[in-house]
N, C-alpha and C positions, 0 to 999 in steps of 0.2 A: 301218337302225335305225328303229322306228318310236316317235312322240313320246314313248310312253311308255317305252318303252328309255334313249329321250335326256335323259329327266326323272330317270330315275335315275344314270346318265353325270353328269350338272350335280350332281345332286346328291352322289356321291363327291366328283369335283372340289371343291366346296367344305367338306365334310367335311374333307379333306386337307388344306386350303388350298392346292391347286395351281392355283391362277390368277396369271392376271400383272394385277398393281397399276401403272398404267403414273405414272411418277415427276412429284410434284409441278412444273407447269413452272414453268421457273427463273425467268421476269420475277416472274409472279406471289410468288415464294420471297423473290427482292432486294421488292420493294414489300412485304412484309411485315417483313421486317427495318429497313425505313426507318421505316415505321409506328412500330417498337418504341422508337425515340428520340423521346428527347422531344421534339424540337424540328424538324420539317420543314419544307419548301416546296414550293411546287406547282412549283418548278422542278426539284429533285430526283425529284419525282416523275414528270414529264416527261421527265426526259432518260434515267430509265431505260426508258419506253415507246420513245425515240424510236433508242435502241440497237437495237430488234428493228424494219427497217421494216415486215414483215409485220403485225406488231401495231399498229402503229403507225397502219396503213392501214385496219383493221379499227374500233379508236375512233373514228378523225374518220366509218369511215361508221356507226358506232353513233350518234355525239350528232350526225352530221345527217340521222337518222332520224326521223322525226315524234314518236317515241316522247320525245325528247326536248331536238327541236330547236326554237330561239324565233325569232325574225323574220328573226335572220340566218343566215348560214351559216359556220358557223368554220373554217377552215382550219390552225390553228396546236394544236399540243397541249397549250400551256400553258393556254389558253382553254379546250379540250376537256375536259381536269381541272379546268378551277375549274367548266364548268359541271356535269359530272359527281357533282365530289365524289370526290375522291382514292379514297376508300376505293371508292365503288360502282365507279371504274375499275380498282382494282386487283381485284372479283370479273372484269368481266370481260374483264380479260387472264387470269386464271384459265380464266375459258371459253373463249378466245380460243386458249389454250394446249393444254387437252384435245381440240380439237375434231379436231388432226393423228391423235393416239393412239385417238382414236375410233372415226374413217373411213380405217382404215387396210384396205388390198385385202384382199380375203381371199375364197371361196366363201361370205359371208351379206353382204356389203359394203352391200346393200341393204338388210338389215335394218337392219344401224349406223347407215347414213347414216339411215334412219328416226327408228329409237329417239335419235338424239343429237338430233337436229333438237327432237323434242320433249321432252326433259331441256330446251333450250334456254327454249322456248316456257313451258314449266309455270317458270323459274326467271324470266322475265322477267313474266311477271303475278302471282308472289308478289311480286316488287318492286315492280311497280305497285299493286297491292291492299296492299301492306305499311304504307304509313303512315297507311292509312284504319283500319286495326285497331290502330295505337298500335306498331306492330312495326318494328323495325328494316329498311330498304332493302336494306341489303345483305347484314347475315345473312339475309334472307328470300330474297335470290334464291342465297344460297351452298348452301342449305341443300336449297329447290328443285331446283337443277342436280344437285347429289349424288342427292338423292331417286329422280332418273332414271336418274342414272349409273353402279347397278346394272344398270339393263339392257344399258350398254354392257360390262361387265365380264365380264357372264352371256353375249351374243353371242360376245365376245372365245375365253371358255374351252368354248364348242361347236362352236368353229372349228377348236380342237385335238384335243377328239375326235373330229371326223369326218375328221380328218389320221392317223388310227389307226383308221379303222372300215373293217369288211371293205365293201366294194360301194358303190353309191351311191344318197347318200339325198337325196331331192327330197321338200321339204315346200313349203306353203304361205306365203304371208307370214304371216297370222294363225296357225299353227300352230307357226311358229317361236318369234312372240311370246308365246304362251300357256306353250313351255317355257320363256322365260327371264324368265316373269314370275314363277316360285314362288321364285327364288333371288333376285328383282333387291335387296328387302331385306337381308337377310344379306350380300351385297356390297357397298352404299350404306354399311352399318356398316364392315364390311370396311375399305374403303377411305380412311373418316374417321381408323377406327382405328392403320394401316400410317401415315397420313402426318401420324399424332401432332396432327389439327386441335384447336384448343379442347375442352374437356371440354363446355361449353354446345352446340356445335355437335354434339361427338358424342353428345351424352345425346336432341339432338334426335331421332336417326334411329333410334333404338330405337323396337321395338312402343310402350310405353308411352306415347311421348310422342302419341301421335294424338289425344288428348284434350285436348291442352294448346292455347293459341293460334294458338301456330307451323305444331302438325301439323294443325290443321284451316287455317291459312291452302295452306297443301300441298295437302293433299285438294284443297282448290278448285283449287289450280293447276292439277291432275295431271288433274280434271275439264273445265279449260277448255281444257290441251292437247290431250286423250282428243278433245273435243266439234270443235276447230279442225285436227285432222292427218286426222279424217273429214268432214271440211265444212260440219258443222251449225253454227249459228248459238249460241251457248252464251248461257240467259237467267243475267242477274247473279241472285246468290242473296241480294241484300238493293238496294231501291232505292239507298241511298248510295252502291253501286256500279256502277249501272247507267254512267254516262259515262267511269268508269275504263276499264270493260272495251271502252268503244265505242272510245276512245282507242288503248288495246292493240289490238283486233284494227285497226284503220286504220296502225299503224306496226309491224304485227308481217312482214309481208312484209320490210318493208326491214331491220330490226332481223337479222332473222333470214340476211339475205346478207348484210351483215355479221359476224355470227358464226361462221353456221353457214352456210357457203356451199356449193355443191361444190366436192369437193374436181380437182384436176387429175388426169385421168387416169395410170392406173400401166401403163405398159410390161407384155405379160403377166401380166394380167389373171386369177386362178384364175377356171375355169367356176364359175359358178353353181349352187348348192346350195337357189337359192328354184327350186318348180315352175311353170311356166309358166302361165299362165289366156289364154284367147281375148279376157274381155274382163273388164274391172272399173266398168265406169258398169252401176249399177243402172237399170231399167225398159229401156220401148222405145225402141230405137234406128229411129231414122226419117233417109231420105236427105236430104240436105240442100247447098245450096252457098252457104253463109254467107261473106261477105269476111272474113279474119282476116287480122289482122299482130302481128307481132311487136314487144312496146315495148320491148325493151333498147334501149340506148344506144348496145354492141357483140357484137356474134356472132350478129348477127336471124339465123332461120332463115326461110327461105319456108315459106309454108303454102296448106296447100289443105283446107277443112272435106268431110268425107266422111258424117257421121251427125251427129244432134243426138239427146241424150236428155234424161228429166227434170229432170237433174243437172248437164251437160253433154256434151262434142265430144269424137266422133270425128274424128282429121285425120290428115294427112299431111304432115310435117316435113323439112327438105332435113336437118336434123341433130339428133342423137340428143337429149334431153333426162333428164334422171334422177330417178326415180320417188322421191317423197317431198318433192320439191322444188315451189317454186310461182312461176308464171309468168304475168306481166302481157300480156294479150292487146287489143287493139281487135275489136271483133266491130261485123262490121256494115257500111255505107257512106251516106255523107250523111249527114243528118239523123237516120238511123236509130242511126249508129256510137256506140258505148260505148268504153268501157276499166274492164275489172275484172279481178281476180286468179284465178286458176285452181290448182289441187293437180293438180300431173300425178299419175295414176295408174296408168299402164299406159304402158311404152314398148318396141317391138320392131319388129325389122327389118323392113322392105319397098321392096325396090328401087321408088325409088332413095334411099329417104332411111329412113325409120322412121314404123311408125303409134302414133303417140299416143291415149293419151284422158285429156281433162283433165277435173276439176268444179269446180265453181263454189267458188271458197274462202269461207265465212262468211258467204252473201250474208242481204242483207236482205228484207223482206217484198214489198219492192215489185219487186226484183231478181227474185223470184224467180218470181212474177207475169209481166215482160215474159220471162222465159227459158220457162215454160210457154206462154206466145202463140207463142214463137217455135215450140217444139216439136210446139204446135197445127198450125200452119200447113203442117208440113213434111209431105207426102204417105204415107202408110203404105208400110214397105217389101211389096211384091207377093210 
């Protein structure tokens, strides 16, 4: 099928309403229920996070995430919520919740784990931008996450047409995204609408509301995740916000394995339905044999640097890494060594391990200055 076949395919499907609406998760359902009385505690509210331990594990690494962690480190969940704020924890076990039904296997699995990564991204900088415009924390990031979450819906329901289409169809990344961007709207609603959320909430996701506060506080979100999941530097679009945003991008790596981690591999695994590319760093790639390690805490993989470009590394990985995700590297040795984040973008086999190519996630001016000297330096491939 070609895009424009499958643009119309999306577009019956939601015509129809034959998509699946995956069910509001249930922690997130009891925290709203408890909300609804009058009278709570942050220990009720605690022990229903502390019932699900996956959840459970995911807030303490949210609030001691930079994003919003203070001198110490908490450990306990009752803490976690007061520093939180009951309610902004009960959005994100909301997101917490979606993010299984998001990245679930399937023949586009990459695109999902994409697109939800940054539903993520755009709901956590409406939160952080949110109280600087007089708006709400948490309806701004609930509202954020939805906003995206059409594109998770739209993936979902072209994963079942192509489970009925004659032959096989190999698109791009960017190509795929393009067809599940004309319905991600109409789904965002969709979905507010099936799970019966507040009327405010859902009047937000409508066309009209883009003009109101809310939906331009959105807009920016949806601009700063666009500008952050391709690696540019995103300038804030008013000075009051310039140290918010420096804020977020400094704890959005962590925030983000947290929420939106990868997910654990799924036993038979559908082939893949994205088309293959040689290479995804822009400009020249030049040889190079730069020291890299790997900073996880567990599962390092060995490395061996094989190119450098304007952007970033080409390398070679003892183990697989997945494409849309981002990873903290040491580049360098001595005096010379660093430690900054990277966007993998490109990962595929090569005995014995997989060649990688990462970019540089969000860097800054000076960042990007010593990465072009490095690039300088490195001898023209022959």
């Amino acid at each position: 099928m070609s895009p424009e076949e499958l643009r119309t395919a999306l577009n019956e499907v939601v015509v129809r309403g034959d998509f699946q609406v995956p069910p509001y998760p249930a922690v997130a359902l009891r925290l709203q229920r408890i909300f609804a009385k009058q009278n709570y505690g942050i220990a009720e509210v605690s022990d229903t996070i502390a019932a699900d331990p996956a959840l459970a594990a995911r807030v303490l690494g949210v609030v001691n995430s930079p994003l919003y962690r203070g001198n110490d480190e908490i450990t306990s969940l009752p803490r976690a919520v007061n520093r939180l704020g009951a309610r902004v924890t009960s959005t994100l076990a909301l997101a917490a919740g979606l993010g299984s039904s998001a990245t679930q296997a399937g023949a586009l699995f990459d695109v999902k784990y994409r697109v939800w990564r940054r539903s993520v991204t755009c709901a956590l900088a409406c939160q952080k931008l949110a109280p600087l415009r007089k708006l709400e924390a948490d309806e701004a990031f609930l509202v954020g996450l939805l906003h995206g979450f059409g594109r998770s819906v739209a993936i979902a329901a072209l994963e079942k047409v192509l489970a009925t289409a004659r032959g096989v169809t190999l698109l791009k990344m960017l190509e795929w995204l393009s067809v599940a961007e004309q319905q991600r709207g109409p789904l965002a609603l969709a979905l507010a609408e099936r799970w019966q959320l507040p009327a405010e909430i859902v009047a937000s996701l409508r066309p009209e509301a883009a003009g109101t506060p809310l939906g331009a506080l959105v807009a920016e979100g949806e601009r700063i995740a666009d500008a952050l999941q391709n690696s540019w530097r995103p300038e804030p679009s008013s000075p009051s916000e310039a140290r918010a945003l420096d804020e977020l991008i400094a704890g959005l790596p962590a925030a983000l394995d947290a929420l939106a981690a990868v997910p654990p591999p799924t036993p038979g695994r559908a082939a893949s339905a994205i088309a293959a590319v040689d290479h995804a760093l822009a400009g020249e790639l030049r040889p190079c044999h730069i020291e890299l390690a790997d900073c996880r805490k567990q599962g390092r993989a060995t490395l061996t640097s094989s190119s450098i470009a304007p952007t970033g590394l080409e390398l070679q990985s003892s183990a697989p890494w997945q494409e849309g995700s981002m990873i903290r590297l040491a580049v360098g040795s001595d005096t010379e060594r660093f430690e900054t984040w990277f966007n993998v973008v490109l990962c595929a086999p090569r005995a014995p391990g997989c060649r990688v190519e990462v970019e540089l996630f969000s860097p800054t001016r000076e960042l990007k200055e010593r990465w072009l000297a490095l690039h300088a330096q490195a001898p023209k491939a022959s």
